[in-house]
C-alpha positions in Angstrom: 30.5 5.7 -46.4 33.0 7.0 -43.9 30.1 8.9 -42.7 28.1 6.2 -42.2 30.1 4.4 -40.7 31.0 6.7 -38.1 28.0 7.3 -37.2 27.0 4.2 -36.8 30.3 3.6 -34.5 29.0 6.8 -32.8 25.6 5.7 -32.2 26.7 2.0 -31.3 28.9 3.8 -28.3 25.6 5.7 -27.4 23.5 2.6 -27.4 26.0 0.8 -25.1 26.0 3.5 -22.9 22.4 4.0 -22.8 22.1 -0.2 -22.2 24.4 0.2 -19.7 22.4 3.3 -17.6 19.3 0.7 -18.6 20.6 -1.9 -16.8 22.1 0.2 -13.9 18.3 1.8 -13.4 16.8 -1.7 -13.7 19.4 -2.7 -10.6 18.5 0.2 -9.0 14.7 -0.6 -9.4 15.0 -4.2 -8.0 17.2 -2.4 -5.1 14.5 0.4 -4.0 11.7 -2.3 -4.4 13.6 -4.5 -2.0 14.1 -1.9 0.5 10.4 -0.5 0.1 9.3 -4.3 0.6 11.5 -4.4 3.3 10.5 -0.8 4.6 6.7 -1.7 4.9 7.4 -4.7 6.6 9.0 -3.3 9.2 6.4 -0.4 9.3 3.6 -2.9 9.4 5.5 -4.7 12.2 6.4 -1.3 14.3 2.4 -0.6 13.7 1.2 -3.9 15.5 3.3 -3.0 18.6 2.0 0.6 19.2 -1.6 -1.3 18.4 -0.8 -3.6 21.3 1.1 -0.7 23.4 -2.3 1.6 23.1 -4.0 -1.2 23.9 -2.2 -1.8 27.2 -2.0 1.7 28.0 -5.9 1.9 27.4 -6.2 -1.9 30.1 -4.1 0.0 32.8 -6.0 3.5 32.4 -9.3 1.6 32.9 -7.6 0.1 35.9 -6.7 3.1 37.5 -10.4 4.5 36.9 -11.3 1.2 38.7 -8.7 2.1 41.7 -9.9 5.4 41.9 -13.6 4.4 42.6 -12.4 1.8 44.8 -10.9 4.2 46.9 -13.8 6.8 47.0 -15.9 3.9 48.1 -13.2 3.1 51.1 -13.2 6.9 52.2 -16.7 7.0 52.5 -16.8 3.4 54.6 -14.3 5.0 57.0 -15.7 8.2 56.9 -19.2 6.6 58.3 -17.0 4.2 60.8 -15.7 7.4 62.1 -18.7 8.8 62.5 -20.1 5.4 64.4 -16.9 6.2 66.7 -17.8 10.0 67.2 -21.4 9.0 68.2 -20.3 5.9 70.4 -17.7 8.6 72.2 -20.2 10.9 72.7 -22.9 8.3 74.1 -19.9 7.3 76.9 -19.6 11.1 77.6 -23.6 11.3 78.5 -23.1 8.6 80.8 -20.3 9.7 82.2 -22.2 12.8 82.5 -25.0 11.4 83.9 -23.6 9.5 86.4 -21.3 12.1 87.4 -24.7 13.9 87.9 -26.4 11.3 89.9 -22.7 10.9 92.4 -22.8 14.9 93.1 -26.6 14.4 93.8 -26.5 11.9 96.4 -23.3 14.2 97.9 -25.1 17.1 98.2 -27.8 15.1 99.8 -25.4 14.4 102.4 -25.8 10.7 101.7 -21.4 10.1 100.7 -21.5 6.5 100.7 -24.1 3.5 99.7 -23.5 2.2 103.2 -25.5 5.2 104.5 -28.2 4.9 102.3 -28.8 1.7 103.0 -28.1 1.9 107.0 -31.0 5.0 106.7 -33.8 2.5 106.1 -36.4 2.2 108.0 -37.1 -1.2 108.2 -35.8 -4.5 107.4 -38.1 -4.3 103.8 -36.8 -0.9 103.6 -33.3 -2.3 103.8 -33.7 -4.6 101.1 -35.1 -1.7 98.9 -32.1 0.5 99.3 -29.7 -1.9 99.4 -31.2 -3.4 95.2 -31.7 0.0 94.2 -27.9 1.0 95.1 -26.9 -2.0 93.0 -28.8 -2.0 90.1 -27.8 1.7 89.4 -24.3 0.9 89.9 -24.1 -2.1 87.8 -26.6 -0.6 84.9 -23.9 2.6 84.9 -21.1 -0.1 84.5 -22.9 -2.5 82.1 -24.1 0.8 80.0 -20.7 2.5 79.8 -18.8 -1.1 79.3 -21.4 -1.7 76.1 -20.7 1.5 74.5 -16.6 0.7 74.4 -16.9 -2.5 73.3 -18.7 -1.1 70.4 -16.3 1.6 70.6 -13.6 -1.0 70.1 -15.5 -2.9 67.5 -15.8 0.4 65.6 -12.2 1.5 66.1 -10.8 -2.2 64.9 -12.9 -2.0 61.4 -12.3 1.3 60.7 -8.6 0.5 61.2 -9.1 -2.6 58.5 -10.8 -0.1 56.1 -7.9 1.9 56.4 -5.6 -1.2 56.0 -7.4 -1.5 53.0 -7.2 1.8 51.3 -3.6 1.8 51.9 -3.0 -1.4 50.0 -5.2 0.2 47.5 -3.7 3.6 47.3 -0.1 1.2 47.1 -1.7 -0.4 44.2 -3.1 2.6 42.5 0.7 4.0 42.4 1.9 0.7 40.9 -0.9 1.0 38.1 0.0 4.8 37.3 4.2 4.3 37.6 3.1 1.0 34.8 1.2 4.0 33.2 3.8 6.0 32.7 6.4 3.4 31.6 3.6 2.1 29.0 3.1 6.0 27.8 7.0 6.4 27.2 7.6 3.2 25.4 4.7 3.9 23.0 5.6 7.3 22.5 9.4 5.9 21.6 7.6 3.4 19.5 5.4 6.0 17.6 8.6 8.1 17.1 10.4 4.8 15.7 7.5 4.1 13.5 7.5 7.6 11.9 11.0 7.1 11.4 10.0 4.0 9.1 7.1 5.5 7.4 9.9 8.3 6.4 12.5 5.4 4.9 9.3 4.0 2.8 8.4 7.1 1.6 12.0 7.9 0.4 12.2 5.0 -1.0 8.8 4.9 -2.8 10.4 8.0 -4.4 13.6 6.8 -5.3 11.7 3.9 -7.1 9.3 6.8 -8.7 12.4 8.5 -10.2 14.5 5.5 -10.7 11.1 4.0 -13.3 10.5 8.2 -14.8 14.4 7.9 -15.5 13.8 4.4 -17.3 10.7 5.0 -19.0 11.7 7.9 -20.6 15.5 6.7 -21.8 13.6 3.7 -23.5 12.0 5.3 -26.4 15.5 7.4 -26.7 17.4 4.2 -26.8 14.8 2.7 -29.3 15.0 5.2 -31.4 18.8 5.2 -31.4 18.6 1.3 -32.2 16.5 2.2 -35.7 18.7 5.1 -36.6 21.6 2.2 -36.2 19.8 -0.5 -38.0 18.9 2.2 -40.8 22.3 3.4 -41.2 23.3 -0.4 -41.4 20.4 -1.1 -43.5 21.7 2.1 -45.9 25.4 0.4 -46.0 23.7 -2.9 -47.1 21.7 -1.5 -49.9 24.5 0.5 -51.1 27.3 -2.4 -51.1 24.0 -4.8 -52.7 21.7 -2.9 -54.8 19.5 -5.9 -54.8 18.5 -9.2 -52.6 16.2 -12.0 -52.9 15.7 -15.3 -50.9 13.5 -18.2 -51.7 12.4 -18.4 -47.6 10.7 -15.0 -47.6 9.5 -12.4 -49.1 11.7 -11.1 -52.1 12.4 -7.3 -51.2 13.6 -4.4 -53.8 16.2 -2.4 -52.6 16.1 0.1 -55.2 14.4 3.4 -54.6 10.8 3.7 -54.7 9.3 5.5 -57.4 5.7 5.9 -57.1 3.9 3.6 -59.7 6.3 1.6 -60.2 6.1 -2.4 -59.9 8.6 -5.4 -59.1 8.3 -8.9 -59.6 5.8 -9.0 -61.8 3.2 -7.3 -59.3 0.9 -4.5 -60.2 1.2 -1.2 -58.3 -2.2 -0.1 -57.1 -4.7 1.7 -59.2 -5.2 4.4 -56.7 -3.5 5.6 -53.6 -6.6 7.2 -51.8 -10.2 4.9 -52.7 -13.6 6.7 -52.6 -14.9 4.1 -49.8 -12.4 5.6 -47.4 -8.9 3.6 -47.8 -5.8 5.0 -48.3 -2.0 3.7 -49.3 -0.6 2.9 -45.6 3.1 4.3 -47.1 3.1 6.8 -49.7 5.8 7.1 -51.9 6.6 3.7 -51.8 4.7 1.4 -54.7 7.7 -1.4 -55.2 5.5 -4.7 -54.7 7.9 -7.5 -54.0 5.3 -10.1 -53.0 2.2 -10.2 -54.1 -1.2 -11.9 -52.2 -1.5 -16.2 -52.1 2.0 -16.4 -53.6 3.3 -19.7 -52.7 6.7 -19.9 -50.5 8.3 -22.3 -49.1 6.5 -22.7 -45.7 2.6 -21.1 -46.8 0.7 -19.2 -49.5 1.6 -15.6 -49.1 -0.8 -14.0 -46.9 -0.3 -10.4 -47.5 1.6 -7.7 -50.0 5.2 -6.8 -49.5 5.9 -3.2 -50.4 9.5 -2.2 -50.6 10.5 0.8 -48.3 13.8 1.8 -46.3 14.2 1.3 -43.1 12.2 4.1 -41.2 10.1 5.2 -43.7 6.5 6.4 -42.0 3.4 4.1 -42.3 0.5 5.3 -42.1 -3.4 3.7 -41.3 -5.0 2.4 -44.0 -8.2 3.1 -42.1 -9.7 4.5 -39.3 -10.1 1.5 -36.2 -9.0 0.8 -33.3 -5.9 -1.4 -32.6 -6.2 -4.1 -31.3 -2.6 -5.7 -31.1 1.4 -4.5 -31.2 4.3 -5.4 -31.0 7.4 -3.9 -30.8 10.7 -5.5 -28.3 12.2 -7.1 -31.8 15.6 -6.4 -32.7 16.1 -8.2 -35.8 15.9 -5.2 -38.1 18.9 -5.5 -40.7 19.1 -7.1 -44.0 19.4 -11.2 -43.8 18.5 -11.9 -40.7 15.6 -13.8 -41.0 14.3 -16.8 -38.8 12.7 -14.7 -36.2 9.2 -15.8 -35.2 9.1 -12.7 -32.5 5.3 -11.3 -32.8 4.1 -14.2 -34.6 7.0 -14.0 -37.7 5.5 -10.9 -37.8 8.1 -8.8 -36.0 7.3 -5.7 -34.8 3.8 -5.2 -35.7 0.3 -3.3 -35.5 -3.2 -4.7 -35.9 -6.5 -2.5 -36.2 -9.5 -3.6 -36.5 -12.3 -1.4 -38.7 -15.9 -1.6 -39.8 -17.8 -4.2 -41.3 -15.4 -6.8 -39.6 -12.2 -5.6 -41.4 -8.7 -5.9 -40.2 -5.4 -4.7 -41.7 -2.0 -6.0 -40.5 0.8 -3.7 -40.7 4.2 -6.6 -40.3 8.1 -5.8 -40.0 8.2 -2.2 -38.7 11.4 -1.3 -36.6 9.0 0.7 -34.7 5.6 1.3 -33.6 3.7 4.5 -32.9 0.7 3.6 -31.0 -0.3 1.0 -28.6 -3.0 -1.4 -27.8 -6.5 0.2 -27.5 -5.7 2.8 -29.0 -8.2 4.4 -31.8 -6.6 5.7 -34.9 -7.3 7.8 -37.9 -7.2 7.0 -41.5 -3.8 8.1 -42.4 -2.3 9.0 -39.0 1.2 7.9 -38.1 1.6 3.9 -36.8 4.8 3.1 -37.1 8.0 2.9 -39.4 9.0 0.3 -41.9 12.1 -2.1 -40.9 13.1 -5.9 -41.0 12.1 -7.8 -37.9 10.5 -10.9 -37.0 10.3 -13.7 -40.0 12.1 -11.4 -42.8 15.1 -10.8 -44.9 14.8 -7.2 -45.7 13.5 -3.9 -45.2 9.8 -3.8 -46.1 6.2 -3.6 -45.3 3.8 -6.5 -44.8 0.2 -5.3 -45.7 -2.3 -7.8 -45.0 -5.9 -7.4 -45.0 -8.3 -10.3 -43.1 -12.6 -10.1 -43.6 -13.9 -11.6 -41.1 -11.1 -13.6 -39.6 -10.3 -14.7 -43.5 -7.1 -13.1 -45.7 -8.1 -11.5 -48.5 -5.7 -9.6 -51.1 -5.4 -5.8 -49.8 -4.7 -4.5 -53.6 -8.5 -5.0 -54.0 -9.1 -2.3 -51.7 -7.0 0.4 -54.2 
């Protein structure tokens, strides 16, 4: 019993401490989640600003395309003004030219002065003739070479507006590409900022990973410290009470289970393994406490109680596939009772087989396979304990056709 009891007192100190890392990793979880949350909101934030950044980086690039075409056009405007002004320049020159040509004529001639020319005439008629033609070709030569500048100046003055032009242009061009550069920088110290956050989510995506691998594999550990406790509680119970009974649930036998053997008045079954494929879901164990429609106190007994230890294996009656567990009850020790966790029936599996059968396997300290999952005829499901609605260590066999309880013992 000092054994026992120590190891029990050992194990309790292991379970607190294993509650205790349980609830430290839970904390943890609910931290690392919060900063994740809190991680890829930021990061989703950081992401819109580089989107609008690119975006304004893309809106001044086109600009600058826009400047640069602008400013080819202007060159080739002044570059064909300039050539209006080379042309207009070299139209003066012929005139000056010719005239030049037509003043060194009329010296060679001997004729200096107009006043000659026209005192040389002839005649009175003759006069006249001179004196027009003198005029005409000195005021066509002005008129000619005063047309040509003022196109000459006309040229000049929009060629010099073209250039006033360009040079805004050129003055806004630099603005554009300076705003060009200052975009480029920000975004590439916002895409540096936003790897930066992608790297805090991803650490703490993986402290969360480890924080739930940590948890999920100390629970079955701490489960399975909770039924060795229970059992060794259970053990102290039976040995300090050989037997218990109560008129609110199923009576249980305490004793050791001999195979064959019968309590209460109940028959053990006449066969462990039927030809039509059922099998005893816990061997070794034939004490029937609680036979099928029974009356208690609250309903007509819906199943068979078979008396086992806490932790014995239990085994499928059938092959199926179940269809309903249980198994966050800690009620597992002798007198409890009260507990409607699972339905009253504790910690539990349901399978469902052929033909519309169903077997329900009630009280188990702990199951062995989950929801969904197909099973064998006689593979491990769980071990025998004490929780939900019961007052002792046992097994509740039921057996529904059809959605209807019928007595399991006719199946053995």
């Amino acid at each position: 019993m000092m054994i026992i009891g120590g190891a029990a007192t050992t194990t309790a100190a292991t379970i607190s401490e294993l509650e205790a890392r349980q609830a430290e990793l839970e904390s943890q979880q609910a931290e690392y989640q919060a900063k994740l949350n809190k991680s890829n909101s930021a990061v989703a934030e950081k992401q819109e600003e580089v989107d609008a950044l690119v975006g304004q980086v893309e809106s001044v690039t086109a600009e600058i395309q826009v400047c640069y075409q602008k400013i080819s056009i202007y060159d080739q405007n002044i570059a064909e003004k300039q050539k209006a002004i080379d042309e207009a320049n070299s139209e003066i020159d012929n005139s000056m030219n010719t005239l030049r040509q037509r003043i060194k004529t009329i010296y060679i001639s001997g004729d200096v002065s107009a006043l000659e020319i026209v005192m040389g005439a002839k005649d009175f008629t003759d006069f006249l003739d001179k004196l027009q033609l003198v005029q005409y070709v000195s005021d066509h030569d002005a008129e000619l070479i005063n047309g040509i500048r003022k196109k000459l100046n006309t040229i000049s003055e929009e060629k010099k507006a073209l250039e006033a032009d360009k040079a805004s242009l050129e003055e806004e061009h630099t603005t554009l590409t300076n705003k060009q550069d200052e975009l480029t920088k920000l975004l590439d110290e916002n895409k540096e900022t936003l790897a930066s956050l992608q790297s805090e989510a991803n650490d703490a995506q993986m402290q969360l990973s480890i924080s739930e691998e940590e948890l999920s594999k100390l629970k079955p550990e701490l489960q399975e410290l909770v039924r060795q406790s229970q059992a060794a509680a259970a053990a102290q119970a039976a040995a300090a009470a050989p037997s218990s009974s109560s008129d609110d649930e199923e009576e249980i036998d305490y004793s050791d289970n001999g195979g064959g053997s019968s309590g209460g008045g109940y028959s053990a079954p006449s066969q462990i393994d039927a030809g039509d494929g059922w099998t005893w879901p816990i061997p070794g164990c034939y004490t029937i406490t609680g036979g099928f429609g029974e009356g208690r106190s609250y309903e007509s007994h819906g199943g068979t109680d078979i008396a086992a230890s806490i932790g014995t294996p239990i085994y499928a009656a059938n092959s199926g596939t179940v269809i309903d567990t249980s198994n966050d009850c800690t009620h597992s020790s002798a007198g409890v009772g009260g507990c409607n966790h699972g339905g009253g029936y504790g910690n539990h599996v349901w399978i469902q087989h052929d033909n519309g059968y169903q077997t329900i396997y009630g009280h188990m300290i702990n199951t062995a396979v989950s929801t969904g999952e197909y099973v064998s005829k006689g593979q491990l499901i769980g071990y025998s304990g004490s929780t939900g609605w019961s007052t002792g260590p046992h097994l509740h066999f039921e057996l529904r056709i059809n959605g209807v309880r019928s007595n399991p013992m006719a199946l053995f």
